[in-house]
PDB file of N, CA, C and O in Angstrom:
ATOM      1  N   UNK A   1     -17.091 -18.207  -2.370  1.00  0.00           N
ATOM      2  CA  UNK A   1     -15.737 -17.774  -2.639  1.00  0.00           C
ATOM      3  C   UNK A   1     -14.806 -18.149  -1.477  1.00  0.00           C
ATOM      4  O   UNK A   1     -13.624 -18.492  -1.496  1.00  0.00           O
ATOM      5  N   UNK A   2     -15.545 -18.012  -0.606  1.00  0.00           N
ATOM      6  CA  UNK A   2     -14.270 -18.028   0.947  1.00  0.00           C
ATOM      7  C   UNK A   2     -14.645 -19.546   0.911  1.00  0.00           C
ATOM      8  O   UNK A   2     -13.506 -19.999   1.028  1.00  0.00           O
ATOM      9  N   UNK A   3     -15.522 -20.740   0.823  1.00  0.00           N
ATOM     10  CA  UNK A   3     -14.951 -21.955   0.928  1.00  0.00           C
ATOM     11  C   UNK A   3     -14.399 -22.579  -0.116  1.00  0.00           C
ATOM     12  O   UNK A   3     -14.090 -23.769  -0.057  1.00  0.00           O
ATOM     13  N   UNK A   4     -14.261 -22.009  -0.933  1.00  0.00           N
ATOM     14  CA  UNK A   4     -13.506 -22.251  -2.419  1.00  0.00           C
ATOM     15  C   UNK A   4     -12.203 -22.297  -2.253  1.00  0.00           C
ATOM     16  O   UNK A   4     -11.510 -23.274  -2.537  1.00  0.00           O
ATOM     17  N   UNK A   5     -11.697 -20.981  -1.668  1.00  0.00           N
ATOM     18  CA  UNK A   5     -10.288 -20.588  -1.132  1.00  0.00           C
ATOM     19  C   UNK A   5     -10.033 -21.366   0.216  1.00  0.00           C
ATOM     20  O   UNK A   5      -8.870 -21.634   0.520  1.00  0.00           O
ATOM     21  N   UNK A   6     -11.159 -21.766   1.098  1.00  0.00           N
ATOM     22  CA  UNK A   6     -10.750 -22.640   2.233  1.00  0.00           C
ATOM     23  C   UNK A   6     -10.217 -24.065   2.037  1.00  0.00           C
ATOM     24  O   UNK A   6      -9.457 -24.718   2.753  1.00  0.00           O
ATOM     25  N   UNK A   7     -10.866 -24.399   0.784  1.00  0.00           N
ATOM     26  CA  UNK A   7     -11.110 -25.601   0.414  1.00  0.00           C
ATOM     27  C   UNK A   7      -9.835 -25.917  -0.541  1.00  0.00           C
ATOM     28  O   UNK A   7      -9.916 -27.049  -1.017  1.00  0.00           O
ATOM     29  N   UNK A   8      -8.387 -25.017  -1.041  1.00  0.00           N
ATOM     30  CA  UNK A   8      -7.427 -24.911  -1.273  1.00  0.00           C
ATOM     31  C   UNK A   8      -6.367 -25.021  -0.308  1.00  0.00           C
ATOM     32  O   UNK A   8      -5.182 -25.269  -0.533  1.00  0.00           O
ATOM     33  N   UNK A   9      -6.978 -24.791   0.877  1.00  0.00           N
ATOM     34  CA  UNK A   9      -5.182 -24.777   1.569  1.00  0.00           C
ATOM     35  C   UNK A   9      -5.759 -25.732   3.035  1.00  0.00           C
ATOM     36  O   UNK A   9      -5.077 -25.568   4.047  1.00  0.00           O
ATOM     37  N   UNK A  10      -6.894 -26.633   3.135  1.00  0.00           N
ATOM     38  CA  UNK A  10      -7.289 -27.271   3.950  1.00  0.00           C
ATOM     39  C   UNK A  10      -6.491 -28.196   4.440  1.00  0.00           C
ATOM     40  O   UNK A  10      -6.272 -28.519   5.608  1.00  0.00           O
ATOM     41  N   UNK A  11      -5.957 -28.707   3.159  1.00  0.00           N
ATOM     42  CA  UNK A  11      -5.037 -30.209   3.599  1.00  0.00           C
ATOM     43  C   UNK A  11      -3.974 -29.579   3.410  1.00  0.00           C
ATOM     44  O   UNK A  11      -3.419 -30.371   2.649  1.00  0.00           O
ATOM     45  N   UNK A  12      -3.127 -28.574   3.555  1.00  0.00           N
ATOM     46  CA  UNK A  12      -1.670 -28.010   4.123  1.00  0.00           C
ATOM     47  C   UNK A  12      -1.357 -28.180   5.125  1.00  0.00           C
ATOM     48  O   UNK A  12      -2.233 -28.271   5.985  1.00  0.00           O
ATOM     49  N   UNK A  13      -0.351 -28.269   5.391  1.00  0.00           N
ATOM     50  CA  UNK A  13       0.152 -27.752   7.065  1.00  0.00           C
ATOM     51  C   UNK A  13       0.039 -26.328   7.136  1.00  0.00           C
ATOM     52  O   UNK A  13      -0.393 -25.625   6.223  1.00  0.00           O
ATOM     53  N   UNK A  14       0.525 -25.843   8.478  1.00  0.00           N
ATOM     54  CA  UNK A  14       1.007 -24.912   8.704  1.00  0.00           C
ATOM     55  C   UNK A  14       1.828 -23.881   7.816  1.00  0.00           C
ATOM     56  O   UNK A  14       1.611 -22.755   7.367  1.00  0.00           O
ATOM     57  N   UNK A  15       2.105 -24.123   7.804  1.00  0.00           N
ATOM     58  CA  UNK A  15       3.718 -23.899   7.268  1.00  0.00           C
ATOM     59  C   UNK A  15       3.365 -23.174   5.520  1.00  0.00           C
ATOM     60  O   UNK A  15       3.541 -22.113   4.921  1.00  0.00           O
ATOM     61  N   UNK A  16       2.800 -24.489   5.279  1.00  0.00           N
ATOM     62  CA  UNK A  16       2.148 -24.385   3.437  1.00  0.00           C
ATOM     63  C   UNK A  16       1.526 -23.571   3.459  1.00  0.00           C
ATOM     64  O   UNK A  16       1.776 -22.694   2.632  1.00  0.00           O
ATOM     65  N   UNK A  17       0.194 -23.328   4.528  1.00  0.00           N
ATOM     66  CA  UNK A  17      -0.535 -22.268   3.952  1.00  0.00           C
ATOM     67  C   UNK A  17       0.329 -21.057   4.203  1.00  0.00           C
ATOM     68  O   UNK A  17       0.379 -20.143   3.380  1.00  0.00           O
ATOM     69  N   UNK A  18       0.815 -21.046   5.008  1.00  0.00           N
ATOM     70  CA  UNK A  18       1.127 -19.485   5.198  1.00  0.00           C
ATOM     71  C   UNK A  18       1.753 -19.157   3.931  1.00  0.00           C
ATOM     72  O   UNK A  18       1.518 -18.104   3.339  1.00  0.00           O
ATOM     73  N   UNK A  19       2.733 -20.255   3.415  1.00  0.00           N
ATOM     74  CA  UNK A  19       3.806 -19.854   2.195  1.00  0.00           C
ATOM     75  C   UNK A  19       2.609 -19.391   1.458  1.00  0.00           C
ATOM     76  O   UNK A  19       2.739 -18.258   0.996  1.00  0.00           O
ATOM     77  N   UNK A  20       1.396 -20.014   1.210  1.00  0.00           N
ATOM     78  CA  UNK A  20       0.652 -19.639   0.200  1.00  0.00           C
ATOM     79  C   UNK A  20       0.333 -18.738   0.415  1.00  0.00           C
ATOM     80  O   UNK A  20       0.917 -17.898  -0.270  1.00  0.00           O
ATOM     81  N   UNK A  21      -0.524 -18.251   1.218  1.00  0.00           N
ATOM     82  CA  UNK A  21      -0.787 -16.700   1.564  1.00  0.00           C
ATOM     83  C   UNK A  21       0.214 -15.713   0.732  1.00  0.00           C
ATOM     84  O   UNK A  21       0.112 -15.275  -0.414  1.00  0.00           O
ATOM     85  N   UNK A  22       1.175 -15.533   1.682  1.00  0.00           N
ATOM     86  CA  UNK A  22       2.488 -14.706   1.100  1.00  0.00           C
ATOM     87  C   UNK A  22       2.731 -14.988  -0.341  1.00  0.00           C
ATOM     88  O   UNK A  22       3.599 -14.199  -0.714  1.00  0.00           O
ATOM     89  N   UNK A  23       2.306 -15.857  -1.440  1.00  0.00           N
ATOM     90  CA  UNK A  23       2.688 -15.611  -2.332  1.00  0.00           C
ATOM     91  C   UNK A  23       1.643 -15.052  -2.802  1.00  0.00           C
ATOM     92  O   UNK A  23       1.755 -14.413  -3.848  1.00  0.00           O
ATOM     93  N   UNK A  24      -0.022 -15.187  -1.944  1.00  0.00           N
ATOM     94  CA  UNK A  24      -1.093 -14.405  -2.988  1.00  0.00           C
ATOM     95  C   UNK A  24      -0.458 -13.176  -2.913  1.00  0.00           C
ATOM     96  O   UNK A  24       0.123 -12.665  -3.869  1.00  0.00           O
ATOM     97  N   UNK A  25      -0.569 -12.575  -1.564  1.00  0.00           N
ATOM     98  CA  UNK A  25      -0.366 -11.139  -1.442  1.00  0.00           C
ATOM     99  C   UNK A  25       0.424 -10.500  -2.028  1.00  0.00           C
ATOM    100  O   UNK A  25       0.186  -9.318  -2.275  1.00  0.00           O
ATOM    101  N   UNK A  26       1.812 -11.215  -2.492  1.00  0.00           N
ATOM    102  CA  UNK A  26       2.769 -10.521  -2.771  1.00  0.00           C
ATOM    103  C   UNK A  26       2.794  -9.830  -4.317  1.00  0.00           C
ATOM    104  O   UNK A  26       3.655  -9.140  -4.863  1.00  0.00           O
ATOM    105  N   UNK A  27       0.990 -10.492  -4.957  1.00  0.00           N
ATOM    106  CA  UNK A  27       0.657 -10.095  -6.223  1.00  0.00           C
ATOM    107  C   UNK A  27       0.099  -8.846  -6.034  1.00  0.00           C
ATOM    108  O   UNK A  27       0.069  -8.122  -7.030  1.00  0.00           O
ATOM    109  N   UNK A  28      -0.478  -8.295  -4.701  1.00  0.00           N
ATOM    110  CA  UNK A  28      -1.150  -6.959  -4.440  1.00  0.00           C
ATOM    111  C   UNK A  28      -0.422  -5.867  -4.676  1.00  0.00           C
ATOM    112  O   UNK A  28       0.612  -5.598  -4.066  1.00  0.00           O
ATOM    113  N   UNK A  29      -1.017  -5.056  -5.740  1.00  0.00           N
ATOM    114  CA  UNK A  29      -0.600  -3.604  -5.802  1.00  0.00           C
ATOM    115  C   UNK A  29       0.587  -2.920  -4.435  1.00  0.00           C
ATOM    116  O   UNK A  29       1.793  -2.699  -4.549  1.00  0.00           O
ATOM    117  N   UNK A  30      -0.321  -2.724  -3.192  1.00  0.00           N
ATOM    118  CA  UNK A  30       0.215  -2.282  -2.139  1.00  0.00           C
ATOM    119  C   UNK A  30       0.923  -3.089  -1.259  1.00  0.00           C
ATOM    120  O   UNK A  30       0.825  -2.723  -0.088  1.00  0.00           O
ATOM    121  N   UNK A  31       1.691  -4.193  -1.480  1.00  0.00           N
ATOM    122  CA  UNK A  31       2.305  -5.040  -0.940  1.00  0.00           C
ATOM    123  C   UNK A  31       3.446  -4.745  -0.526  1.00  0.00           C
ATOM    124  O   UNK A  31       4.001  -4.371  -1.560  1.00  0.00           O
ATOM    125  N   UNK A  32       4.139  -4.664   0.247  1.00  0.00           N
ATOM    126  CA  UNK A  32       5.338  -4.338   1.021  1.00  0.00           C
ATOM    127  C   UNK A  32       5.386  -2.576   1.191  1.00  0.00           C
ATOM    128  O   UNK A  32       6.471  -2.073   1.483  1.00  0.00           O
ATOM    129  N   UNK A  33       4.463  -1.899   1.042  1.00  0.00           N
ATOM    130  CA  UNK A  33       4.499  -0.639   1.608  1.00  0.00           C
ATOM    131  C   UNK A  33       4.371  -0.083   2.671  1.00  0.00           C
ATOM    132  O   UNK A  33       3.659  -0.791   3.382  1.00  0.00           O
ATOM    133  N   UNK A  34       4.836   1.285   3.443  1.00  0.00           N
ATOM    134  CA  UNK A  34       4.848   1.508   4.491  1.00  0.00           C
ATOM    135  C   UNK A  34       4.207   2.640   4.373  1.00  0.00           C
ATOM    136  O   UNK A  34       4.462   3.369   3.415  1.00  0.00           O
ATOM    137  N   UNK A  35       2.995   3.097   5.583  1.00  0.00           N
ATOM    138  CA  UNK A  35       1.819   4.062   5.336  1.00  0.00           C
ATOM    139  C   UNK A  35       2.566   5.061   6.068  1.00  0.00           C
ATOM    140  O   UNK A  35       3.491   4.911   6.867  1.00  0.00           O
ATOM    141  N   UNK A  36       1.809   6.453   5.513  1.00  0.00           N
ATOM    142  CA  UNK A  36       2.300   7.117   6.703  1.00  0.00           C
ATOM    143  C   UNK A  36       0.770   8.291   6.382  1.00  0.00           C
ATOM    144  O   UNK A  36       0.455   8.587   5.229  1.00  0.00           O
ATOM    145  N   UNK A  37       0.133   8.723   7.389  1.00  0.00           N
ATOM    146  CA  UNK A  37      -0.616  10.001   6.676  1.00  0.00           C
ATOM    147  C   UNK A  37      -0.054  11.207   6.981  1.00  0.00           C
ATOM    148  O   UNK A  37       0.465  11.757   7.953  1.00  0.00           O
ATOM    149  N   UNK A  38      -0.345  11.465   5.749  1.00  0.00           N
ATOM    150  CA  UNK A  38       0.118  13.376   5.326  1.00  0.00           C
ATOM    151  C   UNK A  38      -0.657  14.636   6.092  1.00  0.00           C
ATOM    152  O   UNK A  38      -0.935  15.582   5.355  1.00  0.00           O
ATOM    153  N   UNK A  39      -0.969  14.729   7.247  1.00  0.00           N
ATOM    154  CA  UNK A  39      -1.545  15.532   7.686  1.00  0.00           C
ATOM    155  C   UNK A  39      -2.275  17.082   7.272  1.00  0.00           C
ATOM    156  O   UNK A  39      -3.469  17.375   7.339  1.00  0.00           O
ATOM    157  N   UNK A  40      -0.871  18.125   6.731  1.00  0.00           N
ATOM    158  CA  UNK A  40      -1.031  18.983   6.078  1.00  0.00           C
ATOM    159  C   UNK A  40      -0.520  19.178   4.945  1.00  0.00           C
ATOM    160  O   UNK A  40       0.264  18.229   4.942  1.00  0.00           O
ATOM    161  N   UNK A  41      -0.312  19.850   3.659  1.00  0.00           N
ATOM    162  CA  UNK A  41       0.752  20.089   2.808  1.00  0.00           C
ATOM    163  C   UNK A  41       0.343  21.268   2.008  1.00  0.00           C
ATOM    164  O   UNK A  41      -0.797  21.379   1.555  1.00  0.00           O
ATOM    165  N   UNK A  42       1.072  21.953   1.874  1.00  0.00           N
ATOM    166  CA  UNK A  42       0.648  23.201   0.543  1.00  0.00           C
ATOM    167  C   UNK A  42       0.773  22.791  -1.094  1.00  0.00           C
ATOM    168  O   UNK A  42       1.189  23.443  -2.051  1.00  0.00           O
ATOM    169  N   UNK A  43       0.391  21.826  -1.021  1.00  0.00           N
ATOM    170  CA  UNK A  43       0.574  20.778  -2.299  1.00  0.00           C
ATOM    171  C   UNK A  43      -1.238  20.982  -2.827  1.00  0.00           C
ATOM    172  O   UNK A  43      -2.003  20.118  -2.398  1.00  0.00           O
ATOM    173  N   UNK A  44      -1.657  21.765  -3.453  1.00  0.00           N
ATOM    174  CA  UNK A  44      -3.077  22.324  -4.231  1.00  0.00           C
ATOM    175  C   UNK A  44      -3.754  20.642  -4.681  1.00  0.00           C
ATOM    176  O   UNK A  44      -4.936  20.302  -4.702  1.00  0.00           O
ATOM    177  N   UNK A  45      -2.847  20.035  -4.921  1.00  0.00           N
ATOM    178  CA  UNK A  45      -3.359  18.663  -5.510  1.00  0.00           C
ATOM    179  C   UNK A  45      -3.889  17.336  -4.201  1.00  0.00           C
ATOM    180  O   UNK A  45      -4.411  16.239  -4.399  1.00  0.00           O
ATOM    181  N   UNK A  46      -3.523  17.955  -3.000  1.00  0.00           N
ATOM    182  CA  UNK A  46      -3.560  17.585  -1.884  1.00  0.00           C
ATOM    183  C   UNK A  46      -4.442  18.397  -0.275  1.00  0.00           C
ATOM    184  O   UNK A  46      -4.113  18.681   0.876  1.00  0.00           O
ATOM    185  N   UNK A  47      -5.907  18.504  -1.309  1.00  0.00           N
ATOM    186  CA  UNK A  47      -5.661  19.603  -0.035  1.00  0.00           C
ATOM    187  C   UNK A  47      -6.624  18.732   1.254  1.00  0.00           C
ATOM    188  O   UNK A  47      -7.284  19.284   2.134  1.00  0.00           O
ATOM    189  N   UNK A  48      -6.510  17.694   1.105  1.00  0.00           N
ATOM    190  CA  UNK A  48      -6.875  17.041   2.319  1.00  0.00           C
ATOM    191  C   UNK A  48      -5.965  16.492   3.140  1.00  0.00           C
ATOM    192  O   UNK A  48      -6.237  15.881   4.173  1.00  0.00           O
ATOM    193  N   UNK A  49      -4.598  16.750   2.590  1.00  0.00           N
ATOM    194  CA  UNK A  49      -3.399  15.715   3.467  1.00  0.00           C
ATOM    195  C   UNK A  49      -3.649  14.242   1.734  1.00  0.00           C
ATOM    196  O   UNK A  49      -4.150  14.153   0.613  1.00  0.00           O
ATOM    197  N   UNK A  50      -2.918  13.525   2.676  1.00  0.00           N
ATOM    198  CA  UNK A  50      -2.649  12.307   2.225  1.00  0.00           C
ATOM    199  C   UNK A  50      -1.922  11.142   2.321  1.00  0.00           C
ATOM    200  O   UNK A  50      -1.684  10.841   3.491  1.00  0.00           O
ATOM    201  N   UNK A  51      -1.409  10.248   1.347  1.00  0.00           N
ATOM    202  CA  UNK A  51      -0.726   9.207   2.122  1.00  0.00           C
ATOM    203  C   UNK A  51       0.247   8.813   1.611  1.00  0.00           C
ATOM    204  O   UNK A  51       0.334   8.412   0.450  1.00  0.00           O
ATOM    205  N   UNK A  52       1.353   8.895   2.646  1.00  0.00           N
ATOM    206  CA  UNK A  52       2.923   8.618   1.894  1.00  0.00           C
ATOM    207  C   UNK A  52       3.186   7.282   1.882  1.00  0.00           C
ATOM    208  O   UNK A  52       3.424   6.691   2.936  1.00  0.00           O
ATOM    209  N   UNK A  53       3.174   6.756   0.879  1.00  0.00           N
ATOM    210  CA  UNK A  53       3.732   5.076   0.689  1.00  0.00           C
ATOM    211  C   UNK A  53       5.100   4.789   0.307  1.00  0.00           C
ATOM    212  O   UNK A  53       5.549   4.842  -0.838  1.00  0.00           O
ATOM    213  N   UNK A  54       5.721   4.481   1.357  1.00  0.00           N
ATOM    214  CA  UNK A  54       7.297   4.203   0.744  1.00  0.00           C
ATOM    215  C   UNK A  54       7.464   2.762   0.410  1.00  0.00           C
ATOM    216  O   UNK A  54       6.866   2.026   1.196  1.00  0.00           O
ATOM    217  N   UNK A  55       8.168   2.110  -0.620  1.00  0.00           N
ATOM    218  CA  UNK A  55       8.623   0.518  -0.675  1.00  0.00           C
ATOM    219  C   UNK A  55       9.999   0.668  -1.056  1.00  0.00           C
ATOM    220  O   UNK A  55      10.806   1.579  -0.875  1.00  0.00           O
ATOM    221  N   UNK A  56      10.094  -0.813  -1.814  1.00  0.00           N
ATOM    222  CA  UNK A  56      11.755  -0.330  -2.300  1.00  0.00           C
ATOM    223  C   UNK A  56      12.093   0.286  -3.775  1.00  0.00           C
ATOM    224  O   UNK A  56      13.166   0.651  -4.255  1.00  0.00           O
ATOM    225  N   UNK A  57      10.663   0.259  -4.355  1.00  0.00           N
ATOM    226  CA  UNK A  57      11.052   1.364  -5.550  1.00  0.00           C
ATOM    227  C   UNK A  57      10.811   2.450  -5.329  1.00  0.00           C
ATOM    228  O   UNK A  57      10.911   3.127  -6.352  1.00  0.00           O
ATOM    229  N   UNK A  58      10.383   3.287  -4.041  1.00  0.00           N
ATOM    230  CA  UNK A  58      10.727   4.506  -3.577  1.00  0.00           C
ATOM    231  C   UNK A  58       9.377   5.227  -3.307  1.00  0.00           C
ATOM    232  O   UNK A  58       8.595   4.289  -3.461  1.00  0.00           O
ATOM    233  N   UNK A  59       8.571   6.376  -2.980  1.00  0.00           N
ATOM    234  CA  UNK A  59       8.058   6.902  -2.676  1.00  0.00           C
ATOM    235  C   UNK A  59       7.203   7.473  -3.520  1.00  0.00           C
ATOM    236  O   UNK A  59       7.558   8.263  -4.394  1.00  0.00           O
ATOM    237  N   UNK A  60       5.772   7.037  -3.274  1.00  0.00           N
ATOM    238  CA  UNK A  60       4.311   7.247  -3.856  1.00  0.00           C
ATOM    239  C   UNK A  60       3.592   7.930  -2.835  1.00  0.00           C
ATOM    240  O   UNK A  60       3.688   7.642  -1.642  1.00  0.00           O
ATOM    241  N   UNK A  61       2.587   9.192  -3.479  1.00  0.00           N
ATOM    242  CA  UNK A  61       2.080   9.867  -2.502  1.00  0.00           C
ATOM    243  C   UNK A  61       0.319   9.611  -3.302  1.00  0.00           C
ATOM    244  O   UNK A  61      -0.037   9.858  -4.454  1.00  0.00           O
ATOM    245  N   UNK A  62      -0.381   9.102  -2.271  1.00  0.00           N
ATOM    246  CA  UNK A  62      -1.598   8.371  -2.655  1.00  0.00           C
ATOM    247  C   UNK A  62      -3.121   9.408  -1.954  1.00  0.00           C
ATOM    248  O   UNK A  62      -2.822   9.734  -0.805  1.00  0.00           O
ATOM    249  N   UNK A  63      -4.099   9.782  -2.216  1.00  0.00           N
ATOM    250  CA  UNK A  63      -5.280  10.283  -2.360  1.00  0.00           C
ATOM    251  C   UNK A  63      -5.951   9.508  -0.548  1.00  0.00           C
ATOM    252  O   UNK A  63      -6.045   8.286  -0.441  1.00  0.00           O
ATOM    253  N   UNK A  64      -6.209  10.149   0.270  1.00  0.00           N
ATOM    254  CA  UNK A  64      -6.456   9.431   1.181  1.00  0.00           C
ATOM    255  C   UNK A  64      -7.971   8.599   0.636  1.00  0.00           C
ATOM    256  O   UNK A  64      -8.036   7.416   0.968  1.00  0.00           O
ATOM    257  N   UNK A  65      -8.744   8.966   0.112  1.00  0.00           N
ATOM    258  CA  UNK A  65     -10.131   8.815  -0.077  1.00  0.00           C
ATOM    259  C   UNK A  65     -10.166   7.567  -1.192  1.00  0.00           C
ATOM    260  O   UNK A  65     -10.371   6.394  -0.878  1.00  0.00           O
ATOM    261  N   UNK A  66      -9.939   8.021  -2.492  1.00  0.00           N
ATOM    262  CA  UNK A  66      -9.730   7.070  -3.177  1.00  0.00           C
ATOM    263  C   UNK A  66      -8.981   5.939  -2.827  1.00  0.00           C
ATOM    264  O   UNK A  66      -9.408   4.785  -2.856  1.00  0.00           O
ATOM    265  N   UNK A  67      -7.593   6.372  -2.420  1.00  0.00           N
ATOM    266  CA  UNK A  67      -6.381   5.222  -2.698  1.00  0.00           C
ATOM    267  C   UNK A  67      -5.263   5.191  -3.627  1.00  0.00           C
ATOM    268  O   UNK A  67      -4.421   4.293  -3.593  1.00  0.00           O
ATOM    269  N   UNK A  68      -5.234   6.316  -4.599  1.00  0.00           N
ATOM    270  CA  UNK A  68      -5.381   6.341  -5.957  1.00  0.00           C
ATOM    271  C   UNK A  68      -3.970   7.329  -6.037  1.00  0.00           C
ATOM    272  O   UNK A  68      -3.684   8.417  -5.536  1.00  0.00           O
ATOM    273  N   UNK A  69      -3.352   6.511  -6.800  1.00  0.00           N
ATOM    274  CA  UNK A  69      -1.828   8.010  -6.335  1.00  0.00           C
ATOM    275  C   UNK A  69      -1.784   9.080  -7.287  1.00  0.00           C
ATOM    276  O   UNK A  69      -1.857   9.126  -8.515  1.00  0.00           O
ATOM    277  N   UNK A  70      -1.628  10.026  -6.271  1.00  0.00           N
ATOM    278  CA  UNK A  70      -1.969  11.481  -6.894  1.00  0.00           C
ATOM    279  C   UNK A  70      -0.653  12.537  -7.294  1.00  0.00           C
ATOM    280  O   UNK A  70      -0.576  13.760  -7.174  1.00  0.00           O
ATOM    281  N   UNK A  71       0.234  11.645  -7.760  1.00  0.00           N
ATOM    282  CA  UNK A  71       1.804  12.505  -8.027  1.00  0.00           C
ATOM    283  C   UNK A  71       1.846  12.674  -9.113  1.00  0.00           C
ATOM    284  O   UNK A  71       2.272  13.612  -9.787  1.00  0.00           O
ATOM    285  N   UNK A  72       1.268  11.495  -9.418  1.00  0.00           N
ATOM    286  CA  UNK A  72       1.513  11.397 -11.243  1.00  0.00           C
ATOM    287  C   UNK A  72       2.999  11.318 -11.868  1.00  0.00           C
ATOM    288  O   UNK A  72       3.421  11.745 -12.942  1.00  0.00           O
ATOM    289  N   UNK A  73       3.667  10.604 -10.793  1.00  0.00           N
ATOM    290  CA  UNK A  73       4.802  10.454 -10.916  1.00  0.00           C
ATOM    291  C   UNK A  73       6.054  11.412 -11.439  1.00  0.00           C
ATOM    292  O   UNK A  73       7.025  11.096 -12.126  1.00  0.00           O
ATOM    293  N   UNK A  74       5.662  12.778 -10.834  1.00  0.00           N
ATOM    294  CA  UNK A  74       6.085  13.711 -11.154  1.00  0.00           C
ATOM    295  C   UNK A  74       7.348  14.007  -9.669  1.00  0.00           C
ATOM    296  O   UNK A  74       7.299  13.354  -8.627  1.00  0.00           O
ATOM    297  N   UNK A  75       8.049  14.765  -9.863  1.00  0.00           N
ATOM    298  CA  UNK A  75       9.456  15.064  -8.341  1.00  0.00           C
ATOM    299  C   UNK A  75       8.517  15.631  -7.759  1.00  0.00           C
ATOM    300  O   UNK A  75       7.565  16.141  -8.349  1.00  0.00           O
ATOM    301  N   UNK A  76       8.680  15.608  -6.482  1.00  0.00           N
ATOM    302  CA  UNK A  76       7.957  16.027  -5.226  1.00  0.00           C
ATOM    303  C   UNK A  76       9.319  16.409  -4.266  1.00  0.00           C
ATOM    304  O   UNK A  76      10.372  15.773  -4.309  1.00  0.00           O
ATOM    305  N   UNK A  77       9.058  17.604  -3.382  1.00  0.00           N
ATOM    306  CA  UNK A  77       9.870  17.748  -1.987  1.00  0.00           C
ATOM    307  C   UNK A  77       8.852  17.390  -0.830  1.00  0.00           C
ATOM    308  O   UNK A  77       7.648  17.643  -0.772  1.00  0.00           O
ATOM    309  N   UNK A  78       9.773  16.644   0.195  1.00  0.00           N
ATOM    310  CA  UNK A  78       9.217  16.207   1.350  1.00  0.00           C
ATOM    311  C   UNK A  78       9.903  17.162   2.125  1.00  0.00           C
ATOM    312  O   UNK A  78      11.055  17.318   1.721  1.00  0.00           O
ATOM    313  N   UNK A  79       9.567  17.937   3.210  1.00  0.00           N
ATOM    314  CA  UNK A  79       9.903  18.536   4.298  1.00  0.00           C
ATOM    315  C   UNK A  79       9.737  18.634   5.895  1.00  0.00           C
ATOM    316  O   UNK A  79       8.531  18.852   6.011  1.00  0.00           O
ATOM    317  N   UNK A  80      10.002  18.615   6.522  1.00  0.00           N
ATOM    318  CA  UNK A  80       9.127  18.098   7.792  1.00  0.00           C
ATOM    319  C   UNK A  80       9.539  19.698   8.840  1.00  0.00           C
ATOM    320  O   UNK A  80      10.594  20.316   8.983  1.00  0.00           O
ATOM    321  N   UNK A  81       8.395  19.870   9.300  1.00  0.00           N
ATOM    322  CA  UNK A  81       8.553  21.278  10.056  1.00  0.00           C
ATOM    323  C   UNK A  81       8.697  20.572  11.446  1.00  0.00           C
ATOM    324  O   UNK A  81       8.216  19.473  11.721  1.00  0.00           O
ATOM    325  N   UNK A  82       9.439  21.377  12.287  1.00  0.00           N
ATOM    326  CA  UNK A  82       9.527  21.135  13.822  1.00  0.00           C
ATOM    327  C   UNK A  82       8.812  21.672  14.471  1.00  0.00           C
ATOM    328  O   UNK A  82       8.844  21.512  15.691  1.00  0.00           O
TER     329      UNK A  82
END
């Protein structure tokens, strides 16, 4: 598999592969997100913490273990204690 995929961007430049890269990735689920972990929360559906993924369609709160987002796309409050 990996010289299959090596054997695709061998005769590129620089330049090419990278473009290529960036366009595989940009097919990934989690692509342009920003992690953050959830330490504590009184959220019953969360009781390990978890992981806040923000992009530009807005804010997913994801299962640390699985990966697996656990909102169910339902409103959530974020709060931050001092």
């Amino acid at each position: 598999m990996i010289q299959n995929a090596h054997a695709t961007v061998a005769s590129k430049t620089e330049n090419q592969a990278r473009k290529h890269f960036i366009t595989i990735i940009q097919k990934l689920t989690l692509y342009g997100n920003h992690f953050f972990d959830i330490k504590s929360t009184s959220d019953k559906r969360l009781p390990n913490g978890g992981i806040l993924c923000i992009n530009y369609q807005g804010v997913k709160i994801m299962d640390p273990t699985t990966r697996v987002r656990t909102d169910g796309g339902e409103k959530f409050f974020l709060t931050r204690d001092l």
